[in-house]
C-alpha positions in Angstrom: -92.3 -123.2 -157.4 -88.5 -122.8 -156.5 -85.6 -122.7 -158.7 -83.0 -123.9 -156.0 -83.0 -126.4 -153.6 -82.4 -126.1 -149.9 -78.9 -127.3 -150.2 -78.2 -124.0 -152.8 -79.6 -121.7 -150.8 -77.7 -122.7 -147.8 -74.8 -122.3 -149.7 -75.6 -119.1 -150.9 -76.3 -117.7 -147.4 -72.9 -119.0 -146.2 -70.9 -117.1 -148.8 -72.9 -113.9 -148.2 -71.9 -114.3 -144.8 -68.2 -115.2 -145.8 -68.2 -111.9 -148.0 -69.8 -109.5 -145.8 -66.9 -110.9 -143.5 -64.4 -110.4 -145.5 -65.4 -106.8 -146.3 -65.9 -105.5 -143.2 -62.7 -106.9 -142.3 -61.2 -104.6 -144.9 -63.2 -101.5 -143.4 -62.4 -101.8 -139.7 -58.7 -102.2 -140.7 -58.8 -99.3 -143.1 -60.7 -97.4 -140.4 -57.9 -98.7 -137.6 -55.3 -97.4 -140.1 -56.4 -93.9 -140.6 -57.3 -93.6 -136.2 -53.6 -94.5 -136.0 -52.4 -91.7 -138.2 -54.5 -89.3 -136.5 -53.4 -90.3 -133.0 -49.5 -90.9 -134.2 -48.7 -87.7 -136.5 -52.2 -85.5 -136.4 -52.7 -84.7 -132.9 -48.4 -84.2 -131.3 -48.6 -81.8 -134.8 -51.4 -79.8 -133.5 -50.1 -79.4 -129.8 -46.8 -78.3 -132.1 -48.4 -75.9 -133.7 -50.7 -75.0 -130.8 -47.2 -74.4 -129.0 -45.9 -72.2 -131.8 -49.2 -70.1 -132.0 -48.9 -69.4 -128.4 -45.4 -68.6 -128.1 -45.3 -66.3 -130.6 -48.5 -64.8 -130.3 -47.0 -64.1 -126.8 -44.0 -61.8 -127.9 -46.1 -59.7 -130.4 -48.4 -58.5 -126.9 -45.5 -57.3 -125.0 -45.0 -53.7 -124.9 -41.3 -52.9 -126.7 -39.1 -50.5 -124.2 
């Protein structure tokens, strides 16, 4: 016994397909965004701060005359 006909369910198969498109559209960009941010500000911070660490790590080693 079915409810819907072929025609419905065809239909409703399409627009599953249409949303599940839509939404991992919407991911992949979010996803795109945040690897942008983390290649454009997170990692030149860290070598910053890697930097600083080291050079002042540096002076506190060397014996005072």
């Amino acid at each position: 016994m079915k409810s819907r006909s072929n025609f419905l369910n065809i239909l409703i198969i399409i627009g599953g397909l249409v949303l599940a498109s839509l939404v991992l559209k919407i991911l992949l960009s979010l996803a795109t965004g945040v690897l942008y941010l983390v290649f454009k500000f997170g990692i030149p911070l860290l070598i910053i701060g890697g930097v600083i660490y080291w050079l002042t790590s540096k002076r506190g080693r060397r014996p005072r005359r």
